[in-house]
ChimeraX commands (.cxc) that place a marker at each C-alpha (Angstrom):
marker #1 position 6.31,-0.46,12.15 radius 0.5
marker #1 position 2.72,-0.36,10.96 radius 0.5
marker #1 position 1.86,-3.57,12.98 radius 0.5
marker #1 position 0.52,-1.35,15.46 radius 0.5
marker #1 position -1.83,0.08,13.25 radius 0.5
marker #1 position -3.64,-3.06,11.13 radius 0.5
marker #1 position -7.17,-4.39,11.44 radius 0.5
marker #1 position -7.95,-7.81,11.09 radius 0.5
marker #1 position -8.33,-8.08,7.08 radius 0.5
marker #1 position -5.06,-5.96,6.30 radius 0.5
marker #1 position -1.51,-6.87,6.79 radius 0.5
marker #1 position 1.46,-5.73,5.86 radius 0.5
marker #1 position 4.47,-7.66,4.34 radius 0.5
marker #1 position 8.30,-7.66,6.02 radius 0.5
marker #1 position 9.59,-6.19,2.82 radius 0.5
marker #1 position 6.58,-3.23,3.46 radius 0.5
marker #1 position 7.61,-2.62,6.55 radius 0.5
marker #1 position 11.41,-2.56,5.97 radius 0.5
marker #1 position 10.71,-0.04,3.02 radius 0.5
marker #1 position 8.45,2.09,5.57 radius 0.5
marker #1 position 11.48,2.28,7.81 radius 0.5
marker #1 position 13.90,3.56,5.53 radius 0.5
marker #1 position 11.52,6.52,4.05 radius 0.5
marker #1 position 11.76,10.47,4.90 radius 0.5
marker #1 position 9.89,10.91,8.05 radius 0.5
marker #1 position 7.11,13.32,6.00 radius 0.5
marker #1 position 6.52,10.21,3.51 radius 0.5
marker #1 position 6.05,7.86,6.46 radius 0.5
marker #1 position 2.99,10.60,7.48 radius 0.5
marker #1 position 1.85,10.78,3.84 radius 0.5
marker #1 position 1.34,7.29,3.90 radius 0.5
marker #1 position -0.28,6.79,7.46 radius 0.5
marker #1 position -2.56,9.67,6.10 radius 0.5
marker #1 position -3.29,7.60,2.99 radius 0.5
marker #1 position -3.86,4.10,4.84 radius 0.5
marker #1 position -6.35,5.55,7.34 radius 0.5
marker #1 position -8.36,6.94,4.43 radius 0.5
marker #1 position -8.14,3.80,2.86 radius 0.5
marker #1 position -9.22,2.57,5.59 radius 0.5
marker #1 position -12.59,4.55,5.45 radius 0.5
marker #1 position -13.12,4.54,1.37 radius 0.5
marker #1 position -10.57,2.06,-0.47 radius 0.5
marker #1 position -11.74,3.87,-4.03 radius 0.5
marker #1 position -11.20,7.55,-2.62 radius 0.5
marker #1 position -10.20,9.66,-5.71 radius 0.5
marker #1 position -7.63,10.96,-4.05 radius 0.5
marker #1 position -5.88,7.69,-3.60 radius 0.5
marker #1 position -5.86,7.02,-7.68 radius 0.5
marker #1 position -6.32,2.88,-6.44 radius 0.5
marker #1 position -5.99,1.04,-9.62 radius 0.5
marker #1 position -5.10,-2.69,-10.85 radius 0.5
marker #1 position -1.51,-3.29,-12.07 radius 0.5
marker #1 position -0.30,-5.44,-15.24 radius 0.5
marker #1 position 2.19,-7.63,-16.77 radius 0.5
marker #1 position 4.90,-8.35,-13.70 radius 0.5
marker #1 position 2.95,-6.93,-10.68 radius 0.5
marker #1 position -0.32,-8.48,-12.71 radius 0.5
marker #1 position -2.48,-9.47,-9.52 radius 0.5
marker #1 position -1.66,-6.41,-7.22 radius 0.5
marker #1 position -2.94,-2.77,-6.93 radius 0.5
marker #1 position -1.71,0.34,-5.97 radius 0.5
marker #1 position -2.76,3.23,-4.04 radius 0.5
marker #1 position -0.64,6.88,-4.23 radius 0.5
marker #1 position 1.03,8.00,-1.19 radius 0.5
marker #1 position 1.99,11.24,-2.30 radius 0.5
marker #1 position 2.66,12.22,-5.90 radius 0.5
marker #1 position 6.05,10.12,-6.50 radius 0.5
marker #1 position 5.57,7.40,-3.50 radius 0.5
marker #1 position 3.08,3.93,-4.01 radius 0.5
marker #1 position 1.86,1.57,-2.14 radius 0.5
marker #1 position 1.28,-1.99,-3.76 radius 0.5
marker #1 position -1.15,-4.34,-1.94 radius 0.5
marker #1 position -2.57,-7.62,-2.78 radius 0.5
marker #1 position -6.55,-8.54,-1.90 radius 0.5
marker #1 position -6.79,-12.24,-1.32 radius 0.5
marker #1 position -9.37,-14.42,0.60 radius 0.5
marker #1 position -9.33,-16.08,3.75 radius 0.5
marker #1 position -11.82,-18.14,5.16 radius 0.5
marker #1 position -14.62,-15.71,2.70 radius 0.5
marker #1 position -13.35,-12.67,3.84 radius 0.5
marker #1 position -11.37,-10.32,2.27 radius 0.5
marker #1 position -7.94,-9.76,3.10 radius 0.5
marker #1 position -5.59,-7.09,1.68 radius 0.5
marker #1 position -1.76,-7.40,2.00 radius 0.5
marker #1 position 0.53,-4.14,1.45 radius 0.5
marker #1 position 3.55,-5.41,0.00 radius 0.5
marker #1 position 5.65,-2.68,-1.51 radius 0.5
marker #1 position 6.21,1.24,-1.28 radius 0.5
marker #1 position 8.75,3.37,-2.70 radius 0.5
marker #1 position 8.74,5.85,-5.61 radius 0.5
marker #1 position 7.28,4.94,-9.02 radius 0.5
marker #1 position 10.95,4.43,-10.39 radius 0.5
marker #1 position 11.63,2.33,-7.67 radius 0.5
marker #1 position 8.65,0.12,-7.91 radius 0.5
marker #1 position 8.29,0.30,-11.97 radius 0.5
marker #1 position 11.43,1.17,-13.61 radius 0.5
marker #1 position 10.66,4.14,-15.67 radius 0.5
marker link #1:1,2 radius 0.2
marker link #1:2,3 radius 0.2
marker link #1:3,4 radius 0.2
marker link #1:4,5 radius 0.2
marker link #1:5,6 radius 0.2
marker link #1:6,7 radius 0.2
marker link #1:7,8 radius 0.2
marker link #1:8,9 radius 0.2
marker link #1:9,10 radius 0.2
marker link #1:10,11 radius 0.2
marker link #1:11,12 radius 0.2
marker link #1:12,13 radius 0.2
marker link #1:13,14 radius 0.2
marker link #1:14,15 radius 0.2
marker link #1:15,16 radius 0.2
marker link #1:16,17 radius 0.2
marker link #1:17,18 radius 0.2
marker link #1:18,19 radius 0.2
marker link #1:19,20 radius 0.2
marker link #1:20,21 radius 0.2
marker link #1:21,22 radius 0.2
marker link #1:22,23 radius 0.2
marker link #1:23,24 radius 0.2
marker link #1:24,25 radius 0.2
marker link #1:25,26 radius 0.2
marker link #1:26,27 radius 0.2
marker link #1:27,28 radius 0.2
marker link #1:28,29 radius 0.2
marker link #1:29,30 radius 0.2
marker link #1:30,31 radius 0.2
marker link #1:31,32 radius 0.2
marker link #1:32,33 radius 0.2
marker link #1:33,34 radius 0.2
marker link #1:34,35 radius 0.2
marker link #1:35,36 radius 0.2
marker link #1:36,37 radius 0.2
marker link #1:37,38 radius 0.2
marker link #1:38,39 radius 0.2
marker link #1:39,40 radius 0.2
marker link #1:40,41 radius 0.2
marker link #1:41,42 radius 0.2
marker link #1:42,43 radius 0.2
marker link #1:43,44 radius 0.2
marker link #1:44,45 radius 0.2
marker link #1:45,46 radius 0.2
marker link #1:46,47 radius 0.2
marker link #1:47,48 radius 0.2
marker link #1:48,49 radius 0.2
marker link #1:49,50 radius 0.2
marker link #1:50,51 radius 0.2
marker link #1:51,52 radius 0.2
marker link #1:52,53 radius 0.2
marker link #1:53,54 radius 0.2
marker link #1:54,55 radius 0.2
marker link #1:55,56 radius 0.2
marker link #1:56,57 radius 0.2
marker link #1:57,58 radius 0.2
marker link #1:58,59 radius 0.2
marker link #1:59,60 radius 0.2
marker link #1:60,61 radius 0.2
marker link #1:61,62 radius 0.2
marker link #1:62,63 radius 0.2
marker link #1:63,64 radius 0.2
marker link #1:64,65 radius 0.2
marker link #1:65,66 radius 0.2
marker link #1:66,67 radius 0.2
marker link #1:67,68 radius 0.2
marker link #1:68,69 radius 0.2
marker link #1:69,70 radius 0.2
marker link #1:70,71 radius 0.2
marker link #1:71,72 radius 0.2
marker link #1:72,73 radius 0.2
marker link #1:73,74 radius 0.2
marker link #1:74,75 radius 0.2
marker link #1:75,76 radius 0.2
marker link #1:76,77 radius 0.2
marker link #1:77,78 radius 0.2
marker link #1:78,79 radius 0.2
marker link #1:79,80 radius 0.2
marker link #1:80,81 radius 0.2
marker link #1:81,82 radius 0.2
marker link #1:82,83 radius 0.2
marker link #1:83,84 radius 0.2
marker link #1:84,85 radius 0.2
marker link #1:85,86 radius 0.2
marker link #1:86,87 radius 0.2
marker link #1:87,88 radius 0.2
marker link #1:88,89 radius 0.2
marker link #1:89,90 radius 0.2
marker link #1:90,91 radius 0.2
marker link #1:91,92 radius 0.2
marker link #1:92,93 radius 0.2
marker link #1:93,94 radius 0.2
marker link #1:94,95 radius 0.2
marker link #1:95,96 radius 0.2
marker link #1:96,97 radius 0.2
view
């Protein structure tokens, strides 16, 4: 679904996509509205992007609204920076409680 929608450094996972899909309509426009300001400023306040630990150790995650995350992974390919989204769904969903 968001395939239509990436640049060249950011992808987006099967599993992201297939969780995209099955969202409310208005959190599917939260999160386009999130991505395209990410898109401008990664480290926007707004988007509270911060570094996860112990099992998700490695990714980040960006709010999409104030229940809903997206989890992403930065890697690099060929020196430049590319940055996977991997998961979104509610913090329960994503984190237990």
């Amino acid at each position: 679904m968001v395939k239509n929608v990436t640049t060249q450094n950011v992808k987006f996972s099967d599993r992201f996509d297939d969780q995209l899909k099955d969202v409310p309509d208005e959190i599917k426009e939260a999160f386009l509205e999130s991505f395209a300001l990410f898109l401008e400023d990664q480290n926007h306040p707004s988007l509270r992007n911060h570094v996860l630990k112990e099992k998700f150790a490695g990714y980040r995650s960006i709010d999409i609204t104030g229940d809903y995350r997206a989890v992403f992974k930065e890697t690099k390919a060929r020196k430049q920076k590319v940055i996977t989204f991997h998961m979104l769904g509610t913090h329960e969903e994503l984190y237990g409680s």
